[in-house]
C-alpha positions in Angstrom: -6.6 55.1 -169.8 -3.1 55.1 -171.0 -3.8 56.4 -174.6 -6.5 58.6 -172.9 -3.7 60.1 -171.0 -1.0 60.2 -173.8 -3.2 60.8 -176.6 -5.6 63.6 -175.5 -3.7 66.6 -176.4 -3.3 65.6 -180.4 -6.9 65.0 -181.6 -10.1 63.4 -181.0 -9.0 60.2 -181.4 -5.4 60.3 -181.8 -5.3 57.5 -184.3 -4.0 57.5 -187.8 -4.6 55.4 -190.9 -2.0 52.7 -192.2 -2.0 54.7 -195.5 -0.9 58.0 -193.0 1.7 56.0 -191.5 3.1 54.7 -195.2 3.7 58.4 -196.2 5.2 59.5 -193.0 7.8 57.1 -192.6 8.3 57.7 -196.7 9.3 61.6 -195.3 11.4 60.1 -192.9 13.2 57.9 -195.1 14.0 60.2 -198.1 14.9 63.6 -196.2 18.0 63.0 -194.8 18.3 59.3 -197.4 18.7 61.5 -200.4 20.9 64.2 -199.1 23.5 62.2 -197.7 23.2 58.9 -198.7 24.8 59.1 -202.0 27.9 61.3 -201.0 28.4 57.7 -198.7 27.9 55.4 -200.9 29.8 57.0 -203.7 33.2 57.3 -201.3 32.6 53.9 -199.7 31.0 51.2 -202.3 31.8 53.5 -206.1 29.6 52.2 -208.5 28.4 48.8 -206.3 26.6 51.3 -204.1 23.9 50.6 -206.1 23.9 46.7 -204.6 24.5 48.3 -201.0 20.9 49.7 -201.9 19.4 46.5 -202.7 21.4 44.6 -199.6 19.9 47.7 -196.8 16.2 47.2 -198.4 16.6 43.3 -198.4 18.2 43.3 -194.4 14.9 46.0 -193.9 12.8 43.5 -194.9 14.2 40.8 -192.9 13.9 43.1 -190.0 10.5 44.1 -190.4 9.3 40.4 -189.8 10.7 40.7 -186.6 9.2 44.0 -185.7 5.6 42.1 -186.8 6.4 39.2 -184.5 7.1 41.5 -181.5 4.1 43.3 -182.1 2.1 40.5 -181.8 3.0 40.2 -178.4 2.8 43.8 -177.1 -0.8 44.1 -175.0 0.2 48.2 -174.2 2.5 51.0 -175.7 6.4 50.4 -176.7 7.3 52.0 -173.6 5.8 50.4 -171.4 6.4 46.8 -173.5 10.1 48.0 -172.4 9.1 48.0 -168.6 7.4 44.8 -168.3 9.8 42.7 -170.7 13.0 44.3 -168.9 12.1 45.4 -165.4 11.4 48.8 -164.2 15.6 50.1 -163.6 16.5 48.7 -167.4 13.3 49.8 -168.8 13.9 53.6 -168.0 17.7 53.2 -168.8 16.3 52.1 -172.6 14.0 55.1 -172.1 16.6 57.5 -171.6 18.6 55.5 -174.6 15.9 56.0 -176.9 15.6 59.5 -175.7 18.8 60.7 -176.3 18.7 59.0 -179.6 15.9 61.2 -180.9 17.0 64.5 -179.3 20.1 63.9 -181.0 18.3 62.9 -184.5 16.2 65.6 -184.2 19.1 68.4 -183.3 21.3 66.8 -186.5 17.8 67.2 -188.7 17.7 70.9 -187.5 21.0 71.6 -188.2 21.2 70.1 -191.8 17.7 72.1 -192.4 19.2 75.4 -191.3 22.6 74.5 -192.9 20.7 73.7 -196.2 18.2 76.5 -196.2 21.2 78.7 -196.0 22.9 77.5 -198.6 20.7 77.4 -201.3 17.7 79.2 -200.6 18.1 82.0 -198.6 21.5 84.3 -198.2 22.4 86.7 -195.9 20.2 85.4 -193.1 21.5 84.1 -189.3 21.7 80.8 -188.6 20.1 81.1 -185.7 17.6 83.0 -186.6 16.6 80.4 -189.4 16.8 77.8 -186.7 14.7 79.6 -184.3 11.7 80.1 -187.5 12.3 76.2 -188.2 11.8 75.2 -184.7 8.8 77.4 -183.9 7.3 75.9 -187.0 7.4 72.7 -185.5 6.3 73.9 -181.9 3.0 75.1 -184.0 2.8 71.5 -185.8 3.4 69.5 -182.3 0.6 71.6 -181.3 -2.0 69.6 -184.2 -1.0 66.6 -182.4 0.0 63.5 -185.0 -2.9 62.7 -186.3 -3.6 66.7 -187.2 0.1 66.3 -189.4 -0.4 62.8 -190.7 -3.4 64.3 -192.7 -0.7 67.2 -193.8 1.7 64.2 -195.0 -1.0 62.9 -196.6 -2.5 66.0 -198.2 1.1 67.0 -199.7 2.4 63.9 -200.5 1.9 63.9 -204.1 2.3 67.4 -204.6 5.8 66.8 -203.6 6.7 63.3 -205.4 5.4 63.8 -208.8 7.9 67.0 -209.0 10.4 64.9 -207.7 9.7 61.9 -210.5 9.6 64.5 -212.9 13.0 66.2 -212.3 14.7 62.6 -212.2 13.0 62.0 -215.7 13.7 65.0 -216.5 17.8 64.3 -215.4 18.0 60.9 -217.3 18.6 62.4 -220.9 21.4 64.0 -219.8 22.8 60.9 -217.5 26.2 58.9 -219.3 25.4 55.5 -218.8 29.3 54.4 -219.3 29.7 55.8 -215.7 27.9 52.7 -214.4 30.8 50.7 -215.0 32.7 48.5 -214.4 30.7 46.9 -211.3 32.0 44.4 -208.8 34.9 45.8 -208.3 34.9 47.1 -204.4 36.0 44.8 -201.9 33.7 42.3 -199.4 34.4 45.3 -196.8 33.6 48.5 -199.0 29.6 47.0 -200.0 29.4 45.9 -195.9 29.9 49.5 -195.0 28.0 50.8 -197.7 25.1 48.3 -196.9 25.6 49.8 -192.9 24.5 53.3 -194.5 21.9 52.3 -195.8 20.9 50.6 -193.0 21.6 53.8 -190.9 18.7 55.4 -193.4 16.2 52.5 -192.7 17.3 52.4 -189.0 13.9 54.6 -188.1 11.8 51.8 -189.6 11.7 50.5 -185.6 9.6 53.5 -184.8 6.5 51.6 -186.2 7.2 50.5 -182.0 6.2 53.8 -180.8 3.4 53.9 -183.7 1.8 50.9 -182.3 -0.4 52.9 -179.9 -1.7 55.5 -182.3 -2.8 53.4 -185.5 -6.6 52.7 -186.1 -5.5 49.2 -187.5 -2.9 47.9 -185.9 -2.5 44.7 -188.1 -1.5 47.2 -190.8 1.1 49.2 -189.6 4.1 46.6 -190.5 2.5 46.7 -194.2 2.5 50.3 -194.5 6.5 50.1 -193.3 6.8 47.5 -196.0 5.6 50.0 -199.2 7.4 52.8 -197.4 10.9 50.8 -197.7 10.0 49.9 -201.0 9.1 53.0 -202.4 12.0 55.0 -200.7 14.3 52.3 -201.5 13.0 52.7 -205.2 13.2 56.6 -205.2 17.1 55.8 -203.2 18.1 53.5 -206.5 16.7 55.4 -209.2 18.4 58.7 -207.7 22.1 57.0 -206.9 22.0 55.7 -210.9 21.4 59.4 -212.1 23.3 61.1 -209.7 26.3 58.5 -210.8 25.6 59.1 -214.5 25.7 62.5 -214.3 28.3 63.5 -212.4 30.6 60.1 -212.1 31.4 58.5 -209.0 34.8 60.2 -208.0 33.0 63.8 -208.0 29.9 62.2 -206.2 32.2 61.0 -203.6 33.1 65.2 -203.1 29.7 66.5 -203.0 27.5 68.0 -199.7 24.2 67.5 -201.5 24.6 66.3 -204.7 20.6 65.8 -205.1 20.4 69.3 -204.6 23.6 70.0 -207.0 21.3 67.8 -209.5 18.2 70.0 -209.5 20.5 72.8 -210.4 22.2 70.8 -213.6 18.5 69.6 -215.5 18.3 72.1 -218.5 14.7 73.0 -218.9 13.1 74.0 -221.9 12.4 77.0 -222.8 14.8 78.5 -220.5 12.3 78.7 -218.0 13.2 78.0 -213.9 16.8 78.1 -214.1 17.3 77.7 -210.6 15.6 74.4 -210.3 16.7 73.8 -207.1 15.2 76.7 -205.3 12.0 75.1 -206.9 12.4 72.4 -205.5 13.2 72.4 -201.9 10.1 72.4 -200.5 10.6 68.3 -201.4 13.5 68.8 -198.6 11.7 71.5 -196.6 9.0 68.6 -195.5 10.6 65.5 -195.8 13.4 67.3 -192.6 10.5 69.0 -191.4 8.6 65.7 -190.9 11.4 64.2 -189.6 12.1 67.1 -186.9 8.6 66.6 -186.2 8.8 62.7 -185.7 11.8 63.2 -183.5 10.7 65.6 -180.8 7.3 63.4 -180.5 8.7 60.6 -179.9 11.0 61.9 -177.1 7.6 63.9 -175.9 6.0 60.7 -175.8 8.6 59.4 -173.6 9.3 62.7 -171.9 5.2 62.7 -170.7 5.2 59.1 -169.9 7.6 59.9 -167.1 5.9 62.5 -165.8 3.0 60.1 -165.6 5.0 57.7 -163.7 6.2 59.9 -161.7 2.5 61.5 -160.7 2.3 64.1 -162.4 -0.3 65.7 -164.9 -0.5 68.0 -167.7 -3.6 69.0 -168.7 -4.8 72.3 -170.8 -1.8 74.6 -172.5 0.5 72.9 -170.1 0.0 70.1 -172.2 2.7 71.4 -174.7 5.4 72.4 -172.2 7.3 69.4 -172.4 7.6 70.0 -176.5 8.5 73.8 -175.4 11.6 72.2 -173.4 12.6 69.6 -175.6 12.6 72.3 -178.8 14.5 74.3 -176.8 17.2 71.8 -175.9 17.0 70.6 -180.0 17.8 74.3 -180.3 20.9 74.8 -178.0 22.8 71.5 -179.2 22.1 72.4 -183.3 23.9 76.1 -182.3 26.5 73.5 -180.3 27.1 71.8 -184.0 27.5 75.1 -186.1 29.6 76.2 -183.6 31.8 73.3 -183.2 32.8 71.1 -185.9 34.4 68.9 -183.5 31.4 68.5 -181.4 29.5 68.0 -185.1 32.0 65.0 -185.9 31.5 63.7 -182.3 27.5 63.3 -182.4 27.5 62.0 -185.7 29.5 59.2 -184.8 27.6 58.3 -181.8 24.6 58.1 -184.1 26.2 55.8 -186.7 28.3 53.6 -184.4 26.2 53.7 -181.4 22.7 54.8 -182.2 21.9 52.9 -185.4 22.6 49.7 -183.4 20.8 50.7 -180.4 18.0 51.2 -181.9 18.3 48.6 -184.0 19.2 46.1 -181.8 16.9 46.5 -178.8 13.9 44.8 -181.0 16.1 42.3 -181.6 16.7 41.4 -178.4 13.6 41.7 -177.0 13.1 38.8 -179.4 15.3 36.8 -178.3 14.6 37.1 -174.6 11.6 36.4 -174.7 -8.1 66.4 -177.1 -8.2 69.6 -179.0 -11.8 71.0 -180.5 -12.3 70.2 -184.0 -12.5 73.3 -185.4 -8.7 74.7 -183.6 -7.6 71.3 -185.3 -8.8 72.3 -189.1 -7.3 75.7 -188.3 -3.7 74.6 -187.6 -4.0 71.8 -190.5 -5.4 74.4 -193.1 -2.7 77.0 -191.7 0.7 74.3 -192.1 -0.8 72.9 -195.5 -0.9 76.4 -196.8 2.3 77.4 -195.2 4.3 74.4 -196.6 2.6 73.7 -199.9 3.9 78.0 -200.6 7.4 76.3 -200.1 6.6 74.8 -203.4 6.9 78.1 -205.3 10.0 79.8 -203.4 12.4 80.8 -205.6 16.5 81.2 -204.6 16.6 84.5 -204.6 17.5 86.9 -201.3 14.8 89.2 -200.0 15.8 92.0 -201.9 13.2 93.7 -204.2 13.5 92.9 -207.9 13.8 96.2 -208.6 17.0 96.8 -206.7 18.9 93.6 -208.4 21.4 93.1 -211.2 20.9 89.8 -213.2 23.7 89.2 -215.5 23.8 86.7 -217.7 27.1 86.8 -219.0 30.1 86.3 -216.8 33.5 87.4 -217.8 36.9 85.8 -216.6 40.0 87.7 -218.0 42.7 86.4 -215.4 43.1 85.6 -211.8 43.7 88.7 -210.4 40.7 90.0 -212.4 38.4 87.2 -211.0 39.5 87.3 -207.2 38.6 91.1 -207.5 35.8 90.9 -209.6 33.8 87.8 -207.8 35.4 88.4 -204.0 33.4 91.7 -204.7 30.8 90.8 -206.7 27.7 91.3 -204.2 27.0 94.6 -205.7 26.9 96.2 -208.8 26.8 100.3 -208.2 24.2 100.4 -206.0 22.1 97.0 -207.1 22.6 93.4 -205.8 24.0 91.5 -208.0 21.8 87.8 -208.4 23.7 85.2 -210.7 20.5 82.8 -210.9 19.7 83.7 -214.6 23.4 83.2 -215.8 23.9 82.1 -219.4 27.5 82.0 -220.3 30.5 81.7 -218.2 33.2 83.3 -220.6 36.8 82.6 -219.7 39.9 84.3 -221.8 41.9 81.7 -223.2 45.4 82.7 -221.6 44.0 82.2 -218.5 41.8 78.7 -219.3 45.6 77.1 -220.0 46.3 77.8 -216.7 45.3 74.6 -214.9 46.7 76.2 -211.1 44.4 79.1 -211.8 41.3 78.0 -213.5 41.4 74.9 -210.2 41.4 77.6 -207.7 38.7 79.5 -210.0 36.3 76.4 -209.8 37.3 75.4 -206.7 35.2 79.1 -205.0 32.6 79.2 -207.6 32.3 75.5 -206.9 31.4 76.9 -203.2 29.8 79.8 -203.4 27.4 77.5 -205.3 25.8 81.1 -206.8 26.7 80.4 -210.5 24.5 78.1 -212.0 25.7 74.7 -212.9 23.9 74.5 -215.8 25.4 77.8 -217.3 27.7 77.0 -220.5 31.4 77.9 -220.7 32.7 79.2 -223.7 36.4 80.5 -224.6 38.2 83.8 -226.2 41.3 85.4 -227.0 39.6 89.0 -225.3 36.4 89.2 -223.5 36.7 93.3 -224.0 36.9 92.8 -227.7 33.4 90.8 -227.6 32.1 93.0 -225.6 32.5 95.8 -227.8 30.3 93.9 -230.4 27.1 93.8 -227.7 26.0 97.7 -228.9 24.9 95.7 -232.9 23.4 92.9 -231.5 19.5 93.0 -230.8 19.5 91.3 -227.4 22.6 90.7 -224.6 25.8 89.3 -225.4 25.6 86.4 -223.0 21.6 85.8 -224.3 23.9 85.8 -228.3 26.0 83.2 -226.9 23.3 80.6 -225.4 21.5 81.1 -228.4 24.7 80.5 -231.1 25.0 77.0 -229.0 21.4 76.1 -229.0 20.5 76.7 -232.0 23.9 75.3 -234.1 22.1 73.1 -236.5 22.5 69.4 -235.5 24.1 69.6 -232.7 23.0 68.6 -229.3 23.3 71.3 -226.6 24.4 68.6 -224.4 27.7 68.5 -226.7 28.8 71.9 -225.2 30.3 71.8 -222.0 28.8 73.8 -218.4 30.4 75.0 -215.8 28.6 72.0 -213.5 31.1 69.4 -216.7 34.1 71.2 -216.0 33.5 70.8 -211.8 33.2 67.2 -212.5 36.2 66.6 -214.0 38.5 68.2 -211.5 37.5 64.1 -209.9 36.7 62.3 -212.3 39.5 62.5 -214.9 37.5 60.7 -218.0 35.9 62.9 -220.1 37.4 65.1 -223.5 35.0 67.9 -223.6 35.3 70.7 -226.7 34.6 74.3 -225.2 33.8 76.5 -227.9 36.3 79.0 -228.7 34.2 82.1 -230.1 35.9 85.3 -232.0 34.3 88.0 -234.9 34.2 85.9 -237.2 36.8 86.9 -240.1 38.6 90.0 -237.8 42.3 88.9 -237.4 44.8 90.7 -234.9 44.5 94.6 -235.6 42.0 94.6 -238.3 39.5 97.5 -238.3 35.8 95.4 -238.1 32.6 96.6 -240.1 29.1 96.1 -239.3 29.1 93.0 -240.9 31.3 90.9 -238.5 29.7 89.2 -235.5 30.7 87.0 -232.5 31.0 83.4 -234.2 32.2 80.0 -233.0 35.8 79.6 -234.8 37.3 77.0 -232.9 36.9 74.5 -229.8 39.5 74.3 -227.1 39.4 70.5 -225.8 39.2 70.4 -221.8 40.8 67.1 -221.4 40.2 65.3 -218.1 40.2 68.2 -216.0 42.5 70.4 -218.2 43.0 72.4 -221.3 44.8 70.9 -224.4 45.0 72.5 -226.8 42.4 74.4 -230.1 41.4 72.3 -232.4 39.2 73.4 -235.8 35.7 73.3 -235.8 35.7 69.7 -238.6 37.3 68.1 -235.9 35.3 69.3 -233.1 32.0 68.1 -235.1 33.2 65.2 -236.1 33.9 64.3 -232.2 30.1 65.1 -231.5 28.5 63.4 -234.8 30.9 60.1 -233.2 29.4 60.6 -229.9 26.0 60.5 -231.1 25.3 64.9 -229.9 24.5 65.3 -233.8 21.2 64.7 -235.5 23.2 65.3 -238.7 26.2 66.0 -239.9 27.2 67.6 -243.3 30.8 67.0 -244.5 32.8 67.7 -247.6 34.1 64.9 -249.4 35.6 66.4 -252.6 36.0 69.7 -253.7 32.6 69.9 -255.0 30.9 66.9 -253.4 28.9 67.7 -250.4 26.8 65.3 -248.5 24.5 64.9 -245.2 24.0 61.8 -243.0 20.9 61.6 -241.4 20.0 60.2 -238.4 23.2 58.2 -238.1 24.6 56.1 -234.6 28.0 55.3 -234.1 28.6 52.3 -231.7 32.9 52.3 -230.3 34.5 49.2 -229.6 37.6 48.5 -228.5 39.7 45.4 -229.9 43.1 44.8 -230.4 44.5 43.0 -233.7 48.0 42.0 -235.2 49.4 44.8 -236.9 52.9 45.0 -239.1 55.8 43.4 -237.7 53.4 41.0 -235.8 53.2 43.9 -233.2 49.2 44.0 -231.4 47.6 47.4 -232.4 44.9 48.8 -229.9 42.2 49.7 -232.3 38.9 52.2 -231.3 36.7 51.0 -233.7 33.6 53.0 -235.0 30.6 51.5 -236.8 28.5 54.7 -238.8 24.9 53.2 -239.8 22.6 55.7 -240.7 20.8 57.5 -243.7 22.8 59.7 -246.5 22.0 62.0 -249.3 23.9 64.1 -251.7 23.6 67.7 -251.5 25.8 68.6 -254.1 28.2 67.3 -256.9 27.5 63.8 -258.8 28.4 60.1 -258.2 27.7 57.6 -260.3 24.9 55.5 -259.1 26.9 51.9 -259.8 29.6 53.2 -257.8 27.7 55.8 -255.3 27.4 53.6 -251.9 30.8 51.9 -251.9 32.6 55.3 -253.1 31.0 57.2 -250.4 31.3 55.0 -247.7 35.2 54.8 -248.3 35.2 58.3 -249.0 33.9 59.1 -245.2 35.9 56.1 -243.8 38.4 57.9 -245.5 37.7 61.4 -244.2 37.0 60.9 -240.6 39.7 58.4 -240.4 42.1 61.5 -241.6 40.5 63.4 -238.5 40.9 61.2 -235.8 44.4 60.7 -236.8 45.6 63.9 -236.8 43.9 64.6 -233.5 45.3 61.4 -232.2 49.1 63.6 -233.2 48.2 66.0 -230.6 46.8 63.1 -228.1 42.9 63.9 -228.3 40.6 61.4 -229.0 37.8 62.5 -230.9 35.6 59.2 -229.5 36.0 60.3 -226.4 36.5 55.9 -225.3 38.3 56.3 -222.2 35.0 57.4 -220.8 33.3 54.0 -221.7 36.6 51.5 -221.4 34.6 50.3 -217.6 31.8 48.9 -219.2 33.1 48.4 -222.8 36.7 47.0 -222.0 37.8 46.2 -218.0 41.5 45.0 -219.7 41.9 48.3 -220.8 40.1 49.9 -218.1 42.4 48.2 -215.6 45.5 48.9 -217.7 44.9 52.6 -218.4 43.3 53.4 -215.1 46.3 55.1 -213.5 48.3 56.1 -216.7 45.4 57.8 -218.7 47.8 59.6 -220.2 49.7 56.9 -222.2 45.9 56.0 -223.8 45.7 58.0 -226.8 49.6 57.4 -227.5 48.7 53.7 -227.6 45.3 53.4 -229.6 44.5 54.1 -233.2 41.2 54.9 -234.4 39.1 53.0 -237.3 35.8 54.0 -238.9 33.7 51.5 -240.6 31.2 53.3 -242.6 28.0 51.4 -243.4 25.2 54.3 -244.5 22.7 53.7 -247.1 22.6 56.6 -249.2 19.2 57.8 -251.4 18.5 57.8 -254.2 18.6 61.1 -256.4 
């Protein structure tokens, strides 16, 4: 009679499978998990956040086999379990506990949907107006009841993962697996309140309580928690190690969304979806929406069980006032948090300090004390599947027509006053909106690049505005007006000409140029010596009169030295940086005046060693081991002679290089970056006075390539 009562208004039946229940926890998990999660765990645990992860699925685990045993011993609903084990006065005190747990949940998801939506996929819009849309969404899915949206979760479920698993692949090759390390080095009290995040994530495991009452097999409904944990907590690592590689703990630590950040940093080929976040929100557009969803039914579920007990009845339409109410009070305390970020701070700490263990304790305590027609139902599934799965293609543009946009994709900076006026007014271009989504090149003049205040302040509001893509490439001149004189003899755009000159520089990895997304990063993280190129006409010097033969050319690099400029440097050094990083596939280099050669496929592996240099003094050597494959392409070596002769001859060469851009303090092996996992004495050492590295190492190249034969 109970489930008759409670149940009626959702379905037929008002069961769902233990496969259903796997995916909807999984949406409950990962929507707010993967936004917030590893923002904590970056500020709190570093790099060991990735053990906090294993410790909050392990202590999941642990707590699941309690949940299985208290199951066994429930005969009715969770609710009601609550009454008989406690008595009537502290069962309906939990009630209201759990109650305001999920109207508070389920006000927080709202909030961070809205808050989200807003800023990166639609612009312009109200708040509350997005919060009303979101809301009365959910009103309409309350109104399929929960076995109607577990066949939604299970309909989309794949549709949304496998883009997921494919932007994370798609992420790794440009991950930096040297900002891993070092590990074990936060304290006993850092992983412990990293670990309580996580735990904080997995907290709504303890629903599988209040899902008791509506699974077909109940005997299955702990197992189905069990793969959810594991696959979230699987989809939680994998995401912390890539968001860690590419963007380094100390900038992680800074970020709102960083998973969002991410989408926006993959480089896809072929240019095509340049705004891959907007793609892929609808992954976040479910996963909160579920989770809205989950929250307001489970308070509804209380919410009617009290009218029952209090003799009342709902029958018919009146059937979905209570969900009316409670989406209306969900409504009123999100405005409450954009309003007031004092109020925000409040509530969220109730739910960590207070909530999380509430929920989480009750169970444990209890432990130790001892219908709608079928066709309406098909309607409303067919209508939310269609509605949600179209989230899948929205793109992050506002809802202005095409026609009545501007889409640059070249953006020049001159100086500050220039940019504040320029971007502080940028919305519109005559009478066109101006969209930045399909960006290329962000082209900075070099007076003002050398102006670390300025160019801080300059990334610290396109940083925010978050409208520039992260994935567009910086680049570096003496006048952008000059260059821009040069667009009329080009056959396409001047920022398309730049993409393409970096793309499609023989050899070199696109991932050796730096983009805009680099340079944020190292405003935190202070470990990377980056090499923007520096492009002029290529032979015009100050004043000359140019002819159609000149174009725009790459004659220089500026290094951008943990968070800074430093200096030009030629373009031999700047490619000899990249072929010792590994970003070249090959790498052509004179070594006489007629002798020209090419290395194939080489590697170079860095180490850092120290030896016992003159005057018995220890010398901090970077050493570089070159394997690899070689040929000639010009002049003649004797073939008794051609392999030891060469070898020394690059040793020779790039050892010139590196010292003489070890004069002006740049390393060209960019080791600092790696000296946590390759070197912890050094790592330690150098930690706080990076500075003082590159006046205390010397560089050594060990040339072992096997050249052919002519």
């Amino acid at each position: 009679m109970l489930e008759e009562i409670g149940g009626s208004m959702f379905s037929e039946n008002n069961q769902i499978s233990g496969r259903q229940v796997f995916r909807l926890l999984t949406y409950d998990f990962l929507g707010m998990g993967t936004l917030l999660l590893p923002t904590m765990l970056a500020d709190t645990a570093g790099r060991d956040g990735i053990f906090c992860i294993l410790a909050g699925i392990l202590s999941t685990f642990l707590y699941l086999k309690l949940l299985r045993y208290l199951l066994k011993g429930m005969k009715t609903s969770y609710p009601d379990f609550l009454k008989q084990k406690c008595g009537k006065v502290c069962g309906y005190v939990l009630w209201g506990g759990y109650f305001l747990y999920f109207i508070l949940m389920a006000s927080y998801t709202a909030y961070l949907f809205s808050t989200l939506m807003l800023n990166g996929l639609v612009e312009n819009i109200s708040f509350y107006l997005v919060l009303l849309l979101i809301l009365l969404l959910a009103f309409y899915g309350m109104a399929g009841g929960i076995e109607g949206r577990a066949r939604v979760y299970e309909i989309l479920f794949w549709f949304l993962m496998i883009p997921l698993f494919l932007m994370l692949f798609a992420a790794c090759r440009e991950v930096k697996p040297a900002y891993w390390s070092p590990v074990f080095v936060a304290d006993g009290k850092e992983v412990l309140s990293g670990s309580y995040y996580v735990l904080f994530c997995y907290s709504m495991v303890s629903i599988v309580l209040f899902l008791k009452e509506y699974v077909a097999d109940r005997k299955k409904c702990v197992g189905a928690a069990e793969k959810a944990v594991w696959f979230s907590g699987g989809v939680f690592a994998a995401l912390y190690l890539i968001l860690i590689g590419l963007f380094g703990v100390e900038a992680l630590a800074q970020m709102k969304f960083p998973a969002v950040t991410m989408m926006s940093r993959v480089q896809v080929t072929g240019g095509f979806l340049k705004r891959t976040d907007a793609f892929m929100f609808s992954i976040w557009f479910f996963t909160l929406y579920a989770m809205l969803n989950s929250m307001v039914f489970y308070s509804g579920n209380l919410a009617e069980k009290v009218i029952r007990d209090c003799g009342g009845y709902l029958e018919g339409k009146k059937r979905m006032l209570p969900y009316l109410i409670l989406l209306l009070l969900v409504y009123g305390v999100a405005v409450l948090f954009y309003r007031n970020q004092q109020f925000l701070d409040c509530v969220t700490f109730l739910l960590w300090k207070i909530g999380t263990p509430f929920v989480v304790g009750v169970p444990v305590l209890l432990c130790l004390t001892g219908e709608r027609k079928k066709h309406n139902k098909k309607v409303r599934v067919l209508v939310l599947v269609c509605f949600l799965f179209g989230c899948l293609f929205l793109q992050g543009c506002n809802v202005a027509e095409l026609e009545d946009k501007a889409f640059p994709v070249l953006l020049n900076i001159r100086d500050q006053d220039d940019f504040q006026n320029v971007w502080l007014n940028h919305e519109y271009a005559g009478n066109k909106e101006v969209d930045y989504n399909h960006l290329k090149v962000v082209l900075i003049e070099r007076s003002f690049l050398e102006k670390e205040a300025e160019v801080e302040d300059m990334l610290s509001m396109l940083e925010q505005e978050k409208e520039v893509p992260w994935n567009a490439y910086v680049m570096t001149t003496e006048s952008c007006d000059r260059l821009a004189q040069t667009e009329g003899k080009l056959d396409t755009l001047l920022g398309n000409y730049l993409e393409e000159l970096l793309e499609n520089t023989s050899g070199i990895d696109q991932k050796a140029y730096p983009t805009l997304g680099m340079l944020y990063e190292e405003r935190a993280n202070h470990l990377e010596t980056l090499y923007i190129p520096f492009v002029d006409i290529e032979g015009e010097q100050s004043g000359a009169v140019q002819d159609d033969t000149e174009k725009t050319q790459i004659t220089a690099y500026e290094v951008w030295k943990r968070g800074r400029a430093a200096g030009l440097v030629d373009t031999d050094t700047a490619r000899a940086a990249f072929f010792t990083q590994n970003f070249a596939d090959d790498y052509t280099l004179q070594l006489a005046p007629e002798l020209y050669v090419k290395v194939d496929a080489a590697s170079c592996r860095v180490k850092e060693t120290e030896k016992i240099g003159v005057g018995g003094l220890t010398e901090q050597i970077v050493a570089v081991i070159v394997t690899g494959e070689g040929e000639i392409l010009s002049g003649t070596v004797s073939a008794s002679e051609k392999e030891q002769l060469l070898n020394t001859r690059m040793e020779d060469y790039l050892n010139a290089i590196a010292a003489h851009a070890l004069e002006k303090e740049i390393d060209i092996t960019n080791s600092y970056r790696n000296l946590g996992a390759d070197n912890r004495t050094w790592y330690f050492k150098y930690q706080n006075t990076p500075a003082a590295y590159e006046k205390d190492i010397k560089i050594q190249y060990l040339v072992k390539i096997n050249w052919k034969s002519e």
